[in-house]
C-alpha positions in Angstrom: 173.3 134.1 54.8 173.1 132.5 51.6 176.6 132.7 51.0 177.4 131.2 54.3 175.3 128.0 53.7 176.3 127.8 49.9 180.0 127.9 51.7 179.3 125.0 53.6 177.3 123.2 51.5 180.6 123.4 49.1 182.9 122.1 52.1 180.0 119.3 52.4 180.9 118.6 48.8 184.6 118.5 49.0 185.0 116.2 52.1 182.4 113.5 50.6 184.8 113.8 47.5 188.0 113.0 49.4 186.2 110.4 51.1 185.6 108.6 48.0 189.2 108.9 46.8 190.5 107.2 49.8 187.9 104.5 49.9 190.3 101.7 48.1 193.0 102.8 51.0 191.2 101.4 53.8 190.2 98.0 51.7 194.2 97.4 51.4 194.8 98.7 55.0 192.4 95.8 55.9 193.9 93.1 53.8 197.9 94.3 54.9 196.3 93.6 58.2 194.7 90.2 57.4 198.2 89.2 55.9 200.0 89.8 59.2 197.3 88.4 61.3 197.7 85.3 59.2 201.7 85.0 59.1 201.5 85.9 63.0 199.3 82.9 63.5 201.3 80.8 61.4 204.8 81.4 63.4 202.8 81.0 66.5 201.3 78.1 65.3 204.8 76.9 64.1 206.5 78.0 67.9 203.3 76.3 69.9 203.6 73.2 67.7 207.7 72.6 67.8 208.7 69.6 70.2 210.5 71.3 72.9 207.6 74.2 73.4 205.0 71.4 73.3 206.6 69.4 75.9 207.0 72.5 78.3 203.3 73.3 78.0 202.6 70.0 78.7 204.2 69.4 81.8 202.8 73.0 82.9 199.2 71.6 82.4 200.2 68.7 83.9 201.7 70.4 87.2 198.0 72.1 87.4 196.3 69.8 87.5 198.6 67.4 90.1 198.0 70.9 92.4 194.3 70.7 91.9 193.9 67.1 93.4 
């Protein structure tokens, strides 16, 4: 039995090590993902903002609410 738990124990050991080694991969997985979050909100942002698409959502708004009175 004791060879069984010191067995485990050791797997215990091994897995908190790995998880330490990987610990600065998720900290870069989150910025990469902050990065893109920000240049998707910037095109968008860029698209929403542009003359023709602003006009369009414009008159949309405007159509709903001519409808609603």
């Amino acid at each position: 039995m004791f060879k069984q738990v010191r067995a485990r124990m050791g797997a215990l050991v091994c897995a908190a090590r790995a998880a330490r080694r990987d610990a600065g991969m998720v900290t870069s997985e989150y910025a990469m993902g902050i990065v893109a979050a920000v240049a998707f909100a910037v095109v968008l942002y860029k698209v929403v903002t542009s003359g023709q698409v602003s006009a369009e959502l414009q008159a949309i708004v405007k159509r709903a609410l001519d409808e609603g009175m």
